[in-house]
Each structure stands twice: as structure tokens, then as C-alpha cells.
Backbone as XML, in Angstrom:
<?xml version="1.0"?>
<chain id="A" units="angstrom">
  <residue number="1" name="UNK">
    <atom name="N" x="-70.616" y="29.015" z="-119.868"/>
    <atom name="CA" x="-70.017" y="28.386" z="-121.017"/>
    <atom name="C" x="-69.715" y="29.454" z="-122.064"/>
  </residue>
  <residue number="2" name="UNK">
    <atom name="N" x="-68.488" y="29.448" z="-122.636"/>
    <atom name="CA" x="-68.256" y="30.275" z="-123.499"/>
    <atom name="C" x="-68.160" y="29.773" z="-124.771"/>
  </residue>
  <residue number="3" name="UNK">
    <atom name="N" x="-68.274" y="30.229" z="-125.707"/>
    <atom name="CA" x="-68.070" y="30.107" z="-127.272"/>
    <atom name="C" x="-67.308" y="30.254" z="-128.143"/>
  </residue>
  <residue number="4" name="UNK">
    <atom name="N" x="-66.312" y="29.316" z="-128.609"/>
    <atom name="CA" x="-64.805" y="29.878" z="-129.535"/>
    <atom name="C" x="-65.525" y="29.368" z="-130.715"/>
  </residue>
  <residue number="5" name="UNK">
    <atom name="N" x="-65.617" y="30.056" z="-131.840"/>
    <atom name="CA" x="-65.282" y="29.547" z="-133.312"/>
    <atom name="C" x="-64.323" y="29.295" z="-134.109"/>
  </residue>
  <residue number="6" name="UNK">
    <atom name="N" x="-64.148" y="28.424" z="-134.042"/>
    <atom name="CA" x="-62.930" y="27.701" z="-134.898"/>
    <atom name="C" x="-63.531" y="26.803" z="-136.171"/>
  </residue>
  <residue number="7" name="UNK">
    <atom name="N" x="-62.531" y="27.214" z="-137.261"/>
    <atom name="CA" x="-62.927" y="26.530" z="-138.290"/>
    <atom name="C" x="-62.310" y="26.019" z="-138.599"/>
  </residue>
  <residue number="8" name="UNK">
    <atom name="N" x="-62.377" y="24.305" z="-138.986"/>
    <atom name="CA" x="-61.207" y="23.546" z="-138.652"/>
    <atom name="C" x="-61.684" y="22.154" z="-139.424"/>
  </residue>
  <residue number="9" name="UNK">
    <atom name="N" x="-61.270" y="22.032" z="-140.144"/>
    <atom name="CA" x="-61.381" y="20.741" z="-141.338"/>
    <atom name="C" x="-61.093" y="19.818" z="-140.976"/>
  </residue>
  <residue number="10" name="UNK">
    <atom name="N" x="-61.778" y="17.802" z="-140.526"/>
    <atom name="CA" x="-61.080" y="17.052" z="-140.242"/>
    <atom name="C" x="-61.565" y="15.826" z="-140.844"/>
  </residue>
  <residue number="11" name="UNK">
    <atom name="N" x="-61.186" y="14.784" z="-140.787"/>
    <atom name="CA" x="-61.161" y="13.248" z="-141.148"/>
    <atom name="C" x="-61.782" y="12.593" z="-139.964"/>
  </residue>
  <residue number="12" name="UNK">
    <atom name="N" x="-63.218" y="12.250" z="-139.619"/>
    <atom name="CA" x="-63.981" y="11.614" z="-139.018"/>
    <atom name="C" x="-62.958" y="10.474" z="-138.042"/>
  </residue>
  <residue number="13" name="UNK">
    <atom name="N" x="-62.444" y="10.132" z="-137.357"/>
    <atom name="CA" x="-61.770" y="9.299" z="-136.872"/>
    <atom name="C" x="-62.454" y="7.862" z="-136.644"/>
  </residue>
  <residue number="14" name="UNK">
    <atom name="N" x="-63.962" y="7.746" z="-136.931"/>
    <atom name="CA" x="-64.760" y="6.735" z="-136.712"/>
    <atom name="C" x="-64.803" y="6.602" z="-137.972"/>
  </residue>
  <residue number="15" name="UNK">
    <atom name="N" x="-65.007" y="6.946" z="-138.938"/>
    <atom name="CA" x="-65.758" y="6.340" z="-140.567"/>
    <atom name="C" x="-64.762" y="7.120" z="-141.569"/>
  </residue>
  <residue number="16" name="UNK">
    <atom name="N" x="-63.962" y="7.743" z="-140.956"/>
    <atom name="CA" x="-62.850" y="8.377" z="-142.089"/>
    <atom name="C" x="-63.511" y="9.346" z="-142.814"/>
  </residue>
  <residue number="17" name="UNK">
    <atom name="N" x="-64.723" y="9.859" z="-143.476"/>
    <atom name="CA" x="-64.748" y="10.847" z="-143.730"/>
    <atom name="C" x="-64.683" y="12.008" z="-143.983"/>
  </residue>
  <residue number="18" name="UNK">
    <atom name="N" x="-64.019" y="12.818" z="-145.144"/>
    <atom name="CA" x="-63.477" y="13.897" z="-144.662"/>
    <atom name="C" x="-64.580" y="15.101" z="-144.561"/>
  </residue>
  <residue number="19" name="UNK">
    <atom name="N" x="-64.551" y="16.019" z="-143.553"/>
    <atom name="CA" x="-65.801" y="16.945" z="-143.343"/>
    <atom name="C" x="-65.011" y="17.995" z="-143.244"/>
  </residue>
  <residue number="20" name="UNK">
    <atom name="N" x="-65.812" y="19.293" z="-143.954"/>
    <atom name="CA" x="-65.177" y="20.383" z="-143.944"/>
    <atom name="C" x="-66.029" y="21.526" z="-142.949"/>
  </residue>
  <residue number="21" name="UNK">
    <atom name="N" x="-65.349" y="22.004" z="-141.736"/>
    <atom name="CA" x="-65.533" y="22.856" z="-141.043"/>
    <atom name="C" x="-66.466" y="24.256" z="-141.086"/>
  </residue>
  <residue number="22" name="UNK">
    <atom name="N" x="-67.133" y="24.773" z="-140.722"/>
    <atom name="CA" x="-67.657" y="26.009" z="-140.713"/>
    <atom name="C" x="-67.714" y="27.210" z="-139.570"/>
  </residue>
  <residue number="23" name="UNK">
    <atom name="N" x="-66.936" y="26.324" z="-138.775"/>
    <atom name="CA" x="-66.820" y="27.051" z="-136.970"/>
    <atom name="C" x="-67.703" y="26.948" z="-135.862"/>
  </residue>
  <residue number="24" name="UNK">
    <atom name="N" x="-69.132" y="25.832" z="-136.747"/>
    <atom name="CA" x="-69.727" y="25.503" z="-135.782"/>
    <atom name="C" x="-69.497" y="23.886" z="-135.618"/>
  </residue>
  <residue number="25" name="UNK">
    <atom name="N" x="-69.149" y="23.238" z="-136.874"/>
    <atom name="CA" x="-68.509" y="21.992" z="-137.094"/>
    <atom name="C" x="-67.887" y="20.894" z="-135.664"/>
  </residue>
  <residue number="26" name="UNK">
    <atom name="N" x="-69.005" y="19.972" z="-135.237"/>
    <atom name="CA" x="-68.360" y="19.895" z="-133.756"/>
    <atom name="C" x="-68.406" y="17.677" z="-133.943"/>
  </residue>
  <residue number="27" name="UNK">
    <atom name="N" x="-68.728" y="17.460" z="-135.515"/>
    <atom name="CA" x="-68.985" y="16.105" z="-135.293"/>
    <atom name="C" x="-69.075" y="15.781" z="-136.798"/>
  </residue>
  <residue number="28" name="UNK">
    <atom name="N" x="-68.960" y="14.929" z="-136.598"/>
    <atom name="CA" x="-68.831" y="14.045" z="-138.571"/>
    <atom name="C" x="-70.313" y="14.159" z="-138.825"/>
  </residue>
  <residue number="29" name="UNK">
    <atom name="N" x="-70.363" y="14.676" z="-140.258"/>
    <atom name="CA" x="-71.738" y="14.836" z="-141.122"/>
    <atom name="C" x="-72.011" y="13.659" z="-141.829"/>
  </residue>
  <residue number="30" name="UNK">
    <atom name="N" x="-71.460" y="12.799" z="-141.987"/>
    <atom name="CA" x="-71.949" y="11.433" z="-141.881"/>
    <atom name="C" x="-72.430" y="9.967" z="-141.276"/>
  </residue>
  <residue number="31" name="UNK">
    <atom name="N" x="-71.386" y="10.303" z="-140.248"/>
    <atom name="CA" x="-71.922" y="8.524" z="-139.256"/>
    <atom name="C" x="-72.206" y="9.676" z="-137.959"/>
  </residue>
  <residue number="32" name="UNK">
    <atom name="N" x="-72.222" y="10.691" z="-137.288"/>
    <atom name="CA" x="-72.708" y="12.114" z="-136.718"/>
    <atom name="C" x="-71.566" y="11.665" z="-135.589"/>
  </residue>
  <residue number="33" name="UNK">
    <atom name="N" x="-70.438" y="11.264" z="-135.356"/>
    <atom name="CA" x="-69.670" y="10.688" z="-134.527"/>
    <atom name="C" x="-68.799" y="11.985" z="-133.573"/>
  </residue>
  <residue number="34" name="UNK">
    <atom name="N" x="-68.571" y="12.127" z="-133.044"/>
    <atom name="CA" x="-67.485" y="13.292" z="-132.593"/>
    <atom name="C" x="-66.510" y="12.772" z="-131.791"/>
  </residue>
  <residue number="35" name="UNK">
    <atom name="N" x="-65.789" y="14.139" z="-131.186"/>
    <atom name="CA" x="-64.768" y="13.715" z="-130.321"/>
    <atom name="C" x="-64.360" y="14.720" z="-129.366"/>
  </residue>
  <residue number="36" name="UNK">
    <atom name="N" x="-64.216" y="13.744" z="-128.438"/>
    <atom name="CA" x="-63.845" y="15.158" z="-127.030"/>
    <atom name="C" x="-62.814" y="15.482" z="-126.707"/>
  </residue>
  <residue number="37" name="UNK">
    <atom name="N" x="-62.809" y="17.131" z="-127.237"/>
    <atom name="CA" x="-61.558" y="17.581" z="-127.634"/>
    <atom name="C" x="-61.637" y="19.335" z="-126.848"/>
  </residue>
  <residue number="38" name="UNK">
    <atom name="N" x="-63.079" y="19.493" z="-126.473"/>
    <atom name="CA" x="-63.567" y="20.733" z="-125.733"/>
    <atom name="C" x="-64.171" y="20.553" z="-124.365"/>
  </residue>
  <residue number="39" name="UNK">
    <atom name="N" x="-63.348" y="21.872" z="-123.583"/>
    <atom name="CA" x="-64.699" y="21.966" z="-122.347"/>
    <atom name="C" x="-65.609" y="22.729" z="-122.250"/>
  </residue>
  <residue number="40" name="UNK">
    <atom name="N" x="-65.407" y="24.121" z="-122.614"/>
    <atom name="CA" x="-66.502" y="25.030" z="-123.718"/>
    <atom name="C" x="-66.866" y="25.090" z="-125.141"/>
  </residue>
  <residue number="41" name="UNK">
    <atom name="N" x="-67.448" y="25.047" z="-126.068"/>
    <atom name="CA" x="-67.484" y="24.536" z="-127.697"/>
    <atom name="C" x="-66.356" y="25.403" z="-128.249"/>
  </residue>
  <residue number="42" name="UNK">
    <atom name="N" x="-65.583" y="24.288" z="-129.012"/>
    <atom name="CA" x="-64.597" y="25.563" z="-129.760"/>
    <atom name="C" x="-63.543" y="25.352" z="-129.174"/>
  </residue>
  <residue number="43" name="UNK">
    <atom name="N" x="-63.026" y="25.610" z="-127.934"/>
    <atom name="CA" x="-62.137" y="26.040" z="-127.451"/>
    <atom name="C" x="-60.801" y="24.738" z="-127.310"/>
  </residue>
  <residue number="44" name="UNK">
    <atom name="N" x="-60.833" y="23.567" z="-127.560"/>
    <atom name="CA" x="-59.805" y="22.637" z="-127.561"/>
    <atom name="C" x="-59.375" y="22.409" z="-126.300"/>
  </residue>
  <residue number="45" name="UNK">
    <atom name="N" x="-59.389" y="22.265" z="-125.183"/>
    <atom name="CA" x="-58.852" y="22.584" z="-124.007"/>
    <atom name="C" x="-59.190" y="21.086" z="-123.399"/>
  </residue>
  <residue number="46" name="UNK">
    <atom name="N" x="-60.180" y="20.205" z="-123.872"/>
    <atom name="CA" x="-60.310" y="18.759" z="-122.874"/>
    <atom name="C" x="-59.102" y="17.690" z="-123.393"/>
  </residue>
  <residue number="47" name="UNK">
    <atom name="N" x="-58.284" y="17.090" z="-122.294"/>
    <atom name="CA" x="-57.699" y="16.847" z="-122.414"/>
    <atom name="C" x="-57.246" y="15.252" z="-122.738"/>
  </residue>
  <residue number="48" name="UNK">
    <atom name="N" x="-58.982" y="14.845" z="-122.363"/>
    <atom name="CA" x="-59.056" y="13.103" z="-123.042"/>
    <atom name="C" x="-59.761" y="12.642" z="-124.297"/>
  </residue>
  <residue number="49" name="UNK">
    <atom name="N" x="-59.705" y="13.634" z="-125.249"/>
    <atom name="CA" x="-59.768" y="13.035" z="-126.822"/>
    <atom name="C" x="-60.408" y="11.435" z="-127.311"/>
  </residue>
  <residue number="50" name="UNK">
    <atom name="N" x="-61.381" y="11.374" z="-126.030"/>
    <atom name="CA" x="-62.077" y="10.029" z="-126.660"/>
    <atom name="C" x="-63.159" y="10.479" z="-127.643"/>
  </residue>
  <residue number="51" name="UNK">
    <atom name="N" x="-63.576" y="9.123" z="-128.196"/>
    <atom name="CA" x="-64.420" y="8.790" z="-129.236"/>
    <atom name="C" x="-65.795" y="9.549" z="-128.394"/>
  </residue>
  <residue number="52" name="UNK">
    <atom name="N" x="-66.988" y="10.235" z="-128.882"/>
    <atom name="CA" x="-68.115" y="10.779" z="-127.930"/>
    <atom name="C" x="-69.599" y="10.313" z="-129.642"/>
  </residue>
  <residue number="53" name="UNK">
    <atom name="N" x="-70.036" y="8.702" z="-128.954"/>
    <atom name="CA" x="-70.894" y="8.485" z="-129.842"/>
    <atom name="C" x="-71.928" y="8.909" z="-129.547"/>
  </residue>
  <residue number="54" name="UNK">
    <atom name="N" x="-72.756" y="9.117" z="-130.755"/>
    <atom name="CA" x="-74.237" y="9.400" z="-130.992"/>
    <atom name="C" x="-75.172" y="8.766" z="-130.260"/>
  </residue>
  <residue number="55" name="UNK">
    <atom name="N" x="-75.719" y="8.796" z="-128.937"/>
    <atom name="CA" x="-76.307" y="8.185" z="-128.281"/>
    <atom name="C" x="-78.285" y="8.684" z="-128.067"/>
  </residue>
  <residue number="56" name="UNK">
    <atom name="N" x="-78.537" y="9.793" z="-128.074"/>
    <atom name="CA" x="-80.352" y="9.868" z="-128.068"/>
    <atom name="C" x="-80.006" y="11.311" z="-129.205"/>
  </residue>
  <residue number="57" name="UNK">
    <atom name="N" x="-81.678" y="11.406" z="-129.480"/>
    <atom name="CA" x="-81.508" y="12.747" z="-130.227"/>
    <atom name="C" x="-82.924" y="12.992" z="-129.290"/>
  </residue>
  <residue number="58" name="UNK">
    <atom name="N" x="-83.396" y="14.480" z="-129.534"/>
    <atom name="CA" x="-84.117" y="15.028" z="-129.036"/>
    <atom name="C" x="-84.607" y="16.316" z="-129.934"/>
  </residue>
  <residue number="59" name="UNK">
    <atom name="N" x="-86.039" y="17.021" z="-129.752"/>
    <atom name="CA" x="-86.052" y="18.061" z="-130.422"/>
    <atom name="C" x="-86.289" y="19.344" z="-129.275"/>
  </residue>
  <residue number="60" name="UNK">
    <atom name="N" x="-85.441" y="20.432" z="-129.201"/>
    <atom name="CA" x="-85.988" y="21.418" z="-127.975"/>
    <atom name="C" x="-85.929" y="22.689" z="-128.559"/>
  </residue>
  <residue number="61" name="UNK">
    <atom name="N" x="-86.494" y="23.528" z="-128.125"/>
    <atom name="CA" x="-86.846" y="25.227" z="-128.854"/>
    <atom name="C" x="-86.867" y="25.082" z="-130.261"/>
  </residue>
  <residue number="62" name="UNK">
    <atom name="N" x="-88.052" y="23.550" z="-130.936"/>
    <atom name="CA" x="-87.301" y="23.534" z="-132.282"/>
    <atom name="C" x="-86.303" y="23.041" z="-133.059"/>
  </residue>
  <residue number="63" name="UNK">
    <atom name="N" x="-85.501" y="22.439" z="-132.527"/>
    <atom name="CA" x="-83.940" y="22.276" z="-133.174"/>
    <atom name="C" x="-84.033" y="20.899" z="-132.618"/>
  </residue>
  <residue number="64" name="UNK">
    <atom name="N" x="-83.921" y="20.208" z="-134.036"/>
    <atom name="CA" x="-83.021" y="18.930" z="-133.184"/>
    <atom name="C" x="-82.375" y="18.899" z="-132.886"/>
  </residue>
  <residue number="65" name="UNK">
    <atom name="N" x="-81.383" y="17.819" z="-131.596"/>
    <atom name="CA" x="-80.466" y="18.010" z="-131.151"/>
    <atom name="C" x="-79.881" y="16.400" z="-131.059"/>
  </residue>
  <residue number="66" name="UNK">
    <atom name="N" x="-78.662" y="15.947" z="-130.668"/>
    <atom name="CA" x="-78.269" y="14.867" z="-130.693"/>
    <atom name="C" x="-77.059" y="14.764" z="-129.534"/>
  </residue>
  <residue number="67" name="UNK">
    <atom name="N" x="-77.923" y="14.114" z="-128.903"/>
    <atom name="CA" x="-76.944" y="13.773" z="-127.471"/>
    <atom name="C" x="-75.527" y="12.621" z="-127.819"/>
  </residue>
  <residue number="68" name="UNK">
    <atom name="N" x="-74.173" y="13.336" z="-127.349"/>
    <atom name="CA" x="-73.063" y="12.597" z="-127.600"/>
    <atom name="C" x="-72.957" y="12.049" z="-125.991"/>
  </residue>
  <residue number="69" name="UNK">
    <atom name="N" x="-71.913" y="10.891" z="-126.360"/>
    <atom name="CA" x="-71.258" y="10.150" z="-124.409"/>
    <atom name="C" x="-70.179" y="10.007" z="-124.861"/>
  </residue>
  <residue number="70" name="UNK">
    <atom name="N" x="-68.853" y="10.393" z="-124.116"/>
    <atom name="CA" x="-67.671" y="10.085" z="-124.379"/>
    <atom name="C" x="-67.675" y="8.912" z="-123.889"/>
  </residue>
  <residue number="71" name="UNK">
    <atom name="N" x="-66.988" y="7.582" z="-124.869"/>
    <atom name="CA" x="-66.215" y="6.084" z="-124.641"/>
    <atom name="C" x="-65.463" y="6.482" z="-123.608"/>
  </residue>
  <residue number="72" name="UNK">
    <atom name="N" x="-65.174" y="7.116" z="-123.223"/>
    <atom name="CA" x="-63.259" y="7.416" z="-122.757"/>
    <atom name="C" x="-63.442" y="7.564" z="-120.788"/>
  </residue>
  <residue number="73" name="UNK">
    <atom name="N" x="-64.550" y="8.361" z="-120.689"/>
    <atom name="CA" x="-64.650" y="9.579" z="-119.693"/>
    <atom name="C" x="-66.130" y="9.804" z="-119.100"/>
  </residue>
  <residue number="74" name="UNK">
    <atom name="N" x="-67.171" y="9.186" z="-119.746"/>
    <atom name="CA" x="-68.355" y="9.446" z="-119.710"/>
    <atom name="C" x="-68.998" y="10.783" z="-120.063"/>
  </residue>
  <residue number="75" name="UNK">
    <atom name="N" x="-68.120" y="11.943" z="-120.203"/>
    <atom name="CA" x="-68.746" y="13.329" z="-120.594"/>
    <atom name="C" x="-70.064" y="12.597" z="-121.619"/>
  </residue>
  <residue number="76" name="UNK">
    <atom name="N" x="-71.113" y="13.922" z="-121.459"/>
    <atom name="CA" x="-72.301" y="13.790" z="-122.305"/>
    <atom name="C" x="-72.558" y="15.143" z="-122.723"/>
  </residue>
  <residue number="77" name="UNK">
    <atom name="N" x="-72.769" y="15.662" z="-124.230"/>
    <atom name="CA" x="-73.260" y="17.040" z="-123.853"/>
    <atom name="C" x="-74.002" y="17.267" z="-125.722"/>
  </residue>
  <residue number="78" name="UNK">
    <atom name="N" x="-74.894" y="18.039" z="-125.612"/>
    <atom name="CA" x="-76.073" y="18.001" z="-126.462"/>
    <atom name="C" x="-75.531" y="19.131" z="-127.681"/>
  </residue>
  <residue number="79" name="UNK">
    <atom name="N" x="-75.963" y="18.663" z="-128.855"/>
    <atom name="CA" x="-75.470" y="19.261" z="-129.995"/>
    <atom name="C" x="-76.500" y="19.302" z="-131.431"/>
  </residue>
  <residue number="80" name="UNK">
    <atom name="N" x="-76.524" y="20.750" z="-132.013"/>
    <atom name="CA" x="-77.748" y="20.844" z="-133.002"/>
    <atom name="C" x="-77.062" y="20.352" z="-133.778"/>
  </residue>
  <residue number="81" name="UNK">
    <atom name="N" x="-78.161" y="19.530" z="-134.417"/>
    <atom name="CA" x="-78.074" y="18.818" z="-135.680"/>
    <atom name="C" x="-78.267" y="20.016" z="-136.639"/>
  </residue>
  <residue number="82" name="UNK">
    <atom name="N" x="-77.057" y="19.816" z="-137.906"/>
    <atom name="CA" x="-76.652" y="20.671" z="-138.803"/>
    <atom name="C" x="-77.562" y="19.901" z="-139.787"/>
  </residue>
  <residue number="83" name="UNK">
    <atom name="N" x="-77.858" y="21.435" z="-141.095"/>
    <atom name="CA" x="-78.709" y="20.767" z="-142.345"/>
    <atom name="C" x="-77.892" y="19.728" z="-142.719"/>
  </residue>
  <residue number="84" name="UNK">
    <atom name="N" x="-76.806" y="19.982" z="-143.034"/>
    <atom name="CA" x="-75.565" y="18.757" z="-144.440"/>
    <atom name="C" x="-75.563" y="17.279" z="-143.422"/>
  </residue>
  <residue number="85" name="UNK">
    <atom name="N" x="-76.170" y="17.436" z="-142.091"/>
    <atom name="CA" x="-75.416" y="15.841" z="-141.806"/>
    <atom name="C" x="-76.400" y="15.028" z="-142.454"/>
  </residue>
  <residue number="86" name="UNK">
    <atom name="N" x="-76.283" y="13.626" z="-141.769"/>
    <atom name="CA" x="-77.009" y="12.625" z="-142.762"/>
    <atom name="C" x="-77.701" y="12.144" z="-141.891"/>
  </residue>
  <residue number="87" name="UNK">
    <atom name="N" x="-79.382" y="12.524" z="-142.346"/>
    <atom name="CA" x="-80.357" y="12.595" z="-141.687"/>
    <atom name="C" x="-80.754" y="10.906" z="-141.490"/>
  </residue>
  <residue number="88" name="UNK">
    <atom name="N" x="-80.251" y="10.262" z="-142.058"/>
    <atom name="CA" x="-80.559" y="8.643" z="-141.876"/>
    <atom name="C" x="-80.223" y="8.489" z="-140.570"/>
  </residue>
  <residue number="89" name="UNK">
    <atom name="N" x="-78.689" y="8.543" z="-140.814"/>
    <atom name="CA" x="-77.801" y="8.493" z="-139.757"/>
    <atom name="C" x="-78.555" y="8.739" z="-138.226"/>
  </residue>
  <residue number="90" name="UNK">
    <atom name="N" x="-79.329" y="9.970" z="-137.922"/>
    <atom name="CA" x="-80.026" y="10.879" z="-136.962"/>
    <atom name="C" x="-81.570" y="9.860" z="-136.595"/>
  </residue>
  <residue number="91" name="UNK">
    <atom name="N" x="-81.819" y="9.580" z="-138.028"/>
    <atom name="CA" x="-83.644" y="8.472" z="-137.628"/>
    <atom name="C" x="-82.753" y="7.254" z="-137.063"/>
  </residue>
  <residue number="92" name="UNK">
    <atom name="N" x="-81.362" y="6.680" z="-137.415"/>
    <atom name="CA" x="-81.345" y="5.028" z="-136.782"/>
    <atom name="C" x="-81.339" y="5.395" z="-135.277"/>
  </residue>
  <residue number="93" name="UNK">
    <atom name="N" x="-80.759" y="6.628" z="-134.972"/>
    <atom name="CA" x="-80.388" y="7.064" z="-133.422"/>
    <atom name="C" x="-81.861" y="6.614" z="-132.561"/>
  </residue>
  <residue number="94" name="UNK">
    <atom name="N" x="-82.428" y="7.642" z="-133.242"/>
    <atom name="CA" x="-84.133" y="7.866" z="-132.616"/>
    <atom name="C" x="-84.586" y="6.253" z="-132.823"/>
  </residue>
  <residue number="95" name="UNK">
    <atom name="N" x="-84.414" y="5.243" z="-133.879"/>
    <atom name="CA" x="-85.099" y="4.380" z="-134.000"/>
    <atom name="C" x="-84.477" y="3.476" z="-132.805"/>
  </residue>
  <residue number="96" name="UNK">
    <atom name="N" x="-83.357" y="3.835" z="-132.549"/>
    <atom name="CA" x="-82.347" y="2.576" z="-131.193"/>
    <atom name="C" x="-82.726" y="3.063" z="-130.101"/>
  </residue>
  <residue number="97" name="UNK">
    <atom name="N" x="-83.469" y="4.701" z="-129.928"/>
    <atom name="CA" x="-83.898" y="4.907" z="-128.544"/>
    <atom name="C" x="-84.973" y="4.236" z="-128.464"/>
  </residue>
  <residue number="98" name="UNK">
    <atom name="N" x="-85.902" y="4.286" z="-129.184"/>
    <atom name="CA" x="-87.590" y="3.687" z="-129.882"/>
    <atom name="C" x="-87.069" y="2.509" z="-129.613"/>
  </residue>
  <residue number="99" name="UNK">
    <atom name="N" x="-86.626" y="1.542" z="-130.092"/>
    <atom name="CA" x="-86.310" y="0.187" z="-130.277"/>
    <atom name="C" x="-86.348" y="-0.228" z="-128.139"/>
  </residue>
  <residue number="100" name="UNK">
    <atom name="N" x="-85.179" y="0.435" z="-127.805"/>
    <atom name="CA" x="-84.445" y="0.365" z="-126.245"/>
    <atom name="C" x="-85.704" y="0.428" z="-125.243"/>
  </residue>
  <residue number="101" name="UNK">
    <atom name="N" x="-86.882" y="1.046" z="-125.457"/>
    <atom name="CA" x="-87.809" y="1.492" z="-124.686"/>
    <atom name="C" x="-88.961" y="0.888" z="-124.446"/>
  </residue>
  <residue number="102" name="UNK">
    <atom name="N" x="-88.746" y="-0.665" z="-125.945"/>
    <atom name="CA" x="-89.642" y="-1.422" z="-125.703"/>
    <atom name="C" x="-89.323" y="-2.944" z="-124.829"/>
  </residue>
</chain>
């Protein structure tokens, strides 16, 4: 897997939000929503642009992380949770895995 940085400003397509880019920027810092738009991070190259919701979070080497699923395609692929997103947002995730398990 390779690594492009791109810094790239966009409008949340799920909650409209506008979020401003830093090149690691891979998902809305508010409802944590993304979109599949890569096959290596960065690089723009996937070619079915579905919706990829917030589905488990996890913590590994340290870092939380927050597992996306593309609506579209089924892709799944794991992503650190940034300081600025909205950490609510990240506990309802964990609380719907918690919730699912009982």
C-alpha cells in the first residue's frame, strides 16, 4: 500500500459539513462519514465513490481507529481517528457495537 498526500477541502456528502483538509483528511470530522474514492490512501483511483459508513471503532498500537464499509461495494478499511473529529460521534459507534453484542 502506498501513500499519496493530498490536501483537499470538502463538504461531507452525508451531513454537509464543510471540513478542511490536512493531507491526512480521509472522512468528515463531524458525523466521521467518508467516501470511497481510494485504493491506496490519497491516491483517488477507486472508481465507485460510495458512501463508506462508520461501522466499529477499535483501539491498536494505541490509536484509535474507526472501521469504515462501503454502501456501494462492501470495501472495509480501518482509519485513525483524528484529534478535531467529534469524539461523541466515535462513543455512539462503540456504544452500537456494545449495544449489537448484547
Amino acid at each position: 500500500m502506498t501513500f499519496h498526500k493530498k490536501v483537499e477541502n470538502f463538504v461531507c456528502e452525508k451531513c454537509s459539513h464543510e471540513n478542511i483538509g490536512n493531507g491526512f483528511t480521509n472522512h468528515c470530522e463531524k458525523c466521521l462519514w467518508s467516501k470511497h474514492v481510494d485504493v491506496d490512501p490519497g491516491d483517488r483511483e477507486a472508481p465507485c465513490a460510495g458512501m463508506m459508513e462508520p461501522i466499529e471503532t477499535e483501539t491498536k498500537n494505541g490509536e484509535l481507529r474507526i472501521k469504515h464499509k462501503c454502501l456501494k461495494c462492501g470495501f472495509e478499511r480501518w482509519v485513525v481517528v483524528l484529534p478535531h473529529d467529534n469524539f461523541d460521534a466515535v462513543l455512539a459507534i462503540t456504544k452500537k457495537q456494545v449495544d449489537l453484542s448484547y
